[in-house]
Backbone as a ProteinNet text record, in pm:
[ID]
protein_1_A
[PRIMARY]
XXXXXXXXXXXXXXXXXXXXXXXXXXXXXXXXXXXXXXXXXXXXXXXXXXXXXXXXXXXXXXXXXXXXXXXXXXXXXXXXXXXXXXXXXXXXXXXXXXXXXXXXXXXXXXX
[TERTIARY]
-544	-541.5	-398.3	-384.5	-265.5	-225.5	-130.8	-133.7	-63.8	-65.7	-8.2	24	71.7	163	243	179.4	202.3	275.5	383.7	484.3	428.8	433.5	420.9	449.5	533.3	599.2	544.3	545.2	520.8	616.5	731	903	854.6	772.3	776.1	740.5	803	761.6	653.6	632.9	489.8	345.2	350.1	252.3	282.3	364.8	382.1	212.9	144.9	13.2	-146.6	-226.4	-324.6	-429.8	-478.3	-490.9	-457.6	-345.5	-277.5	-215.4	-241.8	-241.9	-358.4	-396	-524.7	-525.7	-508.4	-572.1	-611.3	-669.5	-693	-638.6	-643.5	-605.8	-638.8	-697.9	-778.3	-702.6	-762.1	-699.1	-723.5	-766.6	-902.5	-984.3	-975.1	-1138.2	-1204.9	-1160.6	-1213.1	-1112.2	-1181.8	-1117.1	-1023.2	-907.9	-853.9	-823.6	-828.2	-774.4	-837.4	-908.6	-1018.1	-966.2	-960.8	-872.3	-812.1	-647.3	-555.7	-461.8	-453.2	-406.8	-271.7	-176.2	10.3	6.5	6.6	45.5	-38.1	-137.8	-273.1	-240.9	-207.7	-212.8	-64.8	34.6	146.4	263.9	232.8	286.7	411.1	515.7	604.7	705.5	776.4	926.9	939.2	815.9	750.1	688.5	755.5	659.6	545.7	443.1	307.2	290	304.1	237.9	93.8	36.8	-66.9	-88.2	-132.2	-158.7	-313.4	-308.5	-454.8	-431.9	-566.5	-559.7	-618.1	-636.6	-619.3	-669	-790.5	-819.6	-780.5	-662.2	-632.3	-671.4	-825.5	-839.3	-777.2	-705	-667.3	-536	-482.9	-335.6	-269.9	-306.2	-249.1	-293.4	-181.5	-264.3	-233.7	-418.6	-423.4	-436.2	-366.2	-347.5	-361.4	-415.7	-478.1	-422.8	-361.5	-360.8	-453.4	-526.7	-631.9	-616.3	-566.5	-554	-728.1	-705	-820.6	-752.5	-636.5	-606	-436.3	-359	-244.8	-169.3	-77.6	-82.8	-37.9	-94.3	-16.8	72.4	83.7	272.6	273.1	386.4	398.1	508	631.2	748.5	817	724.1	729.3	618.7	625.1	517.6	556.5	511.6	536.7	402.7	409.9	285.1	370.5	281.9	333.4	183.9	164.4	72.9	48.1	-95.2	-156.2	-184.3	-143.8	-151.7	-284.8	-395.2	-530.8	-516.4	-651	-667.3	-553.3	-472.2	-367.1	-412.9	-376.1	-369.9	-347.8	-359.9	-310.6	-184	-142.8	-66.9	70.9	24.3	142.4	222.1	397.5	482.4	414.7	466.7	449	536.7	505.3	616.8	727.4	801.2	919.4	927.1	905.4	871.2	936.5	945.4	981.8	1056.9	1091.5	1163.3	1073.8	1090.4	1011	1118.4	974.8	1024.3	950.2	1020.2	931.1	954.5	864.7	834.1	712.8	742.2	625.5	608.3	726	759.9	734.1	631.4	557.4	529.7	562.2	510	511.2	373.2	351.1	281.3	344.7	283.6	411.7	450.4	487.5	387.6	433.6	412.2	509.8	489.5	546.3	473.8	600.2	550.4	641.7
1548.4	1426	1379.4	1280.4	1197.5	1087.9	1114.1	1023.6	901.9	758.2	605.1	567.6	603.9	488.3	328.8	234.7	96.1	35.1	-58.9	-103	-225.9	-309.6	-454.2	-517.3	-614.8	-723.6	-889.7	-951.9	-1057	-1120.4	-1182.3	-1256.2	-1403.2	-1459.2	-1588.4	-1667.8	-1782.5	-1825.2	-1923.3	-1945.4	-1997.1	-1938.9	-1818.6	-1762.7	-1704.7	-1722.2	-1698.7	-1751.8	-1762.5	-1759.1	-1684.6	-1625.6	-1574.3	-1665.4	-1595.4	-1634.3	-1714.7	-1736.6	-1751.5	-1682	-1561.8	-1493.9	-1378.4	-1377.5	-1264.9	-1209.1	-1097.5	-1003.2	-856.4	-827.9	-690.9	-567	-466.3	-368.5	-258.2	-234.6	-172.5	-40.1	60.2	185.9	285.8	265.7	364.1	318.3	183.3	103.7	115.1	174.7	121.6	35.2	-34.9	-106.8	-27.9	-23.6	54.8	-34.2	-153.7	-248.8	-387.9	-437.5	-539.5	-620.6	-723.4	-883.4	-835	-798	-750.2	-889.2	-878.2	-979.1	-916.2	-939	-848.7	-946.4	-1082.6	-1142.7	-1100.2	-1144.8	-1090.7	-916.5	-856.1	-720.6	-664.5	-728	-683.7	-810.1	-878	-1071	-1069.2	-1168.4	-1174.8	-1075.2	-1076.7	-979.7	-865.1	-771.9	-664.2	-529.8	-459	-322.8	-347	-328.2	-262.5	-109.6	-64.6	128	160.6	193.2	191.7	317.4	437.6	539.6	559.4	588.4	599.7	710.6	778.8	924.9	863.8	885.9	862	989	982.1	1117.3	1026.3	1088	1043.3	1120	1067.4	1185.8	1181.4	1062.5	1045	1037.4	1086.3	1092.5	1023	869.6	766.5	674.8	638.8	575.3	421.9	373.9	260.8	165.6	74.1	-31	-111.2	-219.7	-396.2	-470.5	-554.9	-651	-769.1	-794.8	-883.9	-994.4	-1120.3	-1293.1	-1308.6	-1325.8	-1410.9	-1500.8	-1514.3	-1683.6	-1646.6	-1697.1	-1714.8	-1592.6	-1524.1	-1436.1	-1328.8	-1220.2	-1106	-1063.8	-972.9	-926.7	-798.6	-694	-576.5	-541.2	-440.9	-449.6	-298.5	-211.7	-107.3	-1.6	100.9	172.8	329.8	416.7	589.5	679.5	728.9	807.6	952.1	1042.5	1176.5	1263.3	1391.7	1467.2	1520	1547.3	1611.7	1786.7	1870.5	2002.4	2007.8	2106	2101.5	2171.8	2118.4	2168.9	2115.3	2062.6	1987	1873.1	1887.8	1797.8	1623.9	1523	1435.3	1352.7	1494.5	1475.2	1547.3	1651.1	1700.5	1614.3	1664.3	1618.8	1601.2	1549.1	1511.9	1649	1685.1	1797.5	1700	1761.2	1706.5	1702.8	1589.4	1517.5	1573.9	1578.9	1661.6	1504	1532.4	1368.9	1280	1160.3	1020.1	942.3	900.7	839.4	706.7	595.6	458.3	413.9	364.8	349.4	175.1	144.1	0	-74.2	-128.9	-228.9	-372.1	-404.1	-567	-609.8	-746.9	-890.4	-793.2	-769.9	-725.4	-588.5	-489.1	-389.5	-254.3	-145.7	-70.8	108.1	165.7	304.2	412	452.1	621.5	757.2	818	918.1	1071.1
371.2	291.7	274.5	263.5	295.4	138.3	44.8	-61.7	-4.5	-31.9	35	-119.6	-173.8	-264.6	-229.2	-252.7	-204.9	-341.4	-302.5	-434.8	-392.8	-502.1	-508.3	-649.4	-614.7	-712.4	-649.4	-785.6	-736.2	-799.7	-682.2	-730.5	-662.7	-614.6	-592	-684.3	-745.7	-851.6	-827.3	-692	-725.8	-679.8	-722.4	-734.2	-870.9	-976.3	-1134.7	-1188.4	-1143.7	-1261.2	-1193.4	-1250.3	-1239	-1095.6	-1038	-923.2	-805.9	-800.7	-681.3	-545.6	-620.9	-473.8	-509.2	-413.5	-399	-238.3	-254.1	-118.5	-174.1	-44.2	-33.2	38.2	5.3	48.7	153.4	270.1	320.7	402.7	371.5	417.7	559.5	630.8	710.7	706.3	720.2	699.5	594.6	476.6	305.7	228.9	166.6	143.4	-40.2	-43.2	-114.7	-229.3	-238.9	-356.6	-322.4	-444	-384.5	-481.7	-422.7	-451.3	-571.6	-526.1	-593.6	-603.2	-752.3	-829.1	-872.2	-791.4	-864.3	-1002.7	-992.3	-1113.2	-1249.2	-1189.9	-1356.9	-1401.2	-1322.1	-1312.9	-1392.3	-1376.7	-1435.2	-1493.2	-1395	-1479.7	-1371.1	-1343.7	-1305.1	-1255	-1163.5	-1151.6	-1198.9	-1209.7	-1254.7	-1128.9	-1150.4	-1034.4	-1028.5	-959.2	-934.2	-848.6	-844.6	-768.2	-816.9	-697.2	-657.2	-579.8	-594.6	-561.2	-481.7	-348	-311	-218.6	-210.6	-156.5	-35.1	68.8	239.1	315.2	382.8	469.7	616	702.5	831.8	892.6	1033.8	1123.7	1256.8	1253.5	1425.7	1441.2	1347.4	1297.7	1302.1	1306.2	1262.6	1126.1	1052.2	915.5	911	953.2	940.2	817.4	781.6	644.8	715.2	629.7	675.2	544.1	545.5	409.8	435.4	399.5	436.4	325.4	392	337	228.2	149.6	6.3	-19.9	-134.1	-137.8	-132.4	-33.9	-19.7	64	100.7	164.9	144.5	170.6	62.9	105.9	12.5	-44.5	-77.6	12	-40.6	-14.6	-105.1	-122.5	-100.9	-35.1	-8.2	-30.8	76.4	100.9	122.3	64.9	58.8	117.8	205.4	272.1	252.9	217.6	194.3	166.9	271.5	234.3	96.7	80	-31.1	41	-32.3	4	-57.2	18.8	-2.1	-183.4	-230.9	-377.1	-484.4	-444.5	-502	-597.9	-738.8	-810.9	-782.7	-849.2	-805.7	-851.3	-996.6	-1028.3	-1037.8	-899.2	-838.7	-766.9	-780.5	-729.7	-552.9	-444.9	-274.4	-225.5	-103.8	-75.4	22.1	46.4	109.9	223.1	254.6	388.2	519.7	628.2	746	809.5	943.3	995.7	1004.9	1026	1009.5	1123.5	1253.6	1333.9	1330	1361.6	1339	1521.1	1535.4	1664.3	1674	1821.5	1817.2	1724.7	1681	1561.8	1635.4	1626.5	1674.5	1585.3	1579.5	1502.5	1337.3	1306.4	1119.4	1144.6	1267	1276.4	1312.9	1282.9	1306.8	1322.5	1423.2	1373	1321	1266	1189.1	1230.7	1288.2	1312.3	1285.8
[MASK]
+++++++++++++++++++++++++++++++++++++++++++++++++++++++++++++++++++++++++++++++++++++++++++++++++++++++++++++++

C-alpha cells in the first residue's frame, strides 16, 4: 500500500467563492475525492492535504484530475509507502532515490 498525500491551495482570485472550481480526484481508477471544492473546503490562500491510502499493483501510480467546473488545481504531491499493519498515523519511511522520467504535456513518471 502506497500513502499519496495531494496539497492544494486555491490562490486564484477568481475562483475566491464556493463553487467555482470543482474537480475530482481519481486514484487507480477510484475515484479518491469527489467534486473537491479547495475554496468551500478551506477559503482562500489556505493549504488543503489530503491523505489517501493507494494499493499499486502494476507499479505504477496512476492519478487523473478530472475537469467538473473550471480546471483543477494541485500544488504538490507526496507518494511514500505504508509498511504493512502500519497505522495511518505513522510517520512515511524514508524514501530510497526518485527518478522522474517521460515528462509529456500534464503527465510524468516516477520511479
Amino acid at each position: 500500500t502506497t500513502r499519496c498525500a495531494s496539497h492544494f491551495a486555491e490562490v486564484w482570485t477568481g475562483a475566491f467563492n464556493t463553487g467555482v472550481r470543482v474537480f475530482d480526484v481519481r486514484m487507480e481508477g477510484s475515484i479518491a475525492l469527489d467534486d473537491l471544492d479547495i475554496f468551500a473546503r478551506v477559503g482562500a490562500d489556505k493549504a488543503l492535504v489530503t491523505a489517501t491510502p493507494v494499493t499499486v499493483s502494476d507499479g505504477n501510480l496512476t492519478i487523473d484530475f478530472i475537469h467538473v467546473i473550471q480546471n483543477p488545481n494541485l500544488s504538490g504531491i507526496e507518494v511514500y509507502p505504508v509498511a504493512a499493519g502500519a497505522s495511518e498515523d505513522d510517520p512515511p519511511s524514508t524514501p530510497g532515490s526518485l527518478a522522474v522520467s517521460n515528462l509529456l504535456g500534464n503527465s510524468l513518471s516516477l520511479t
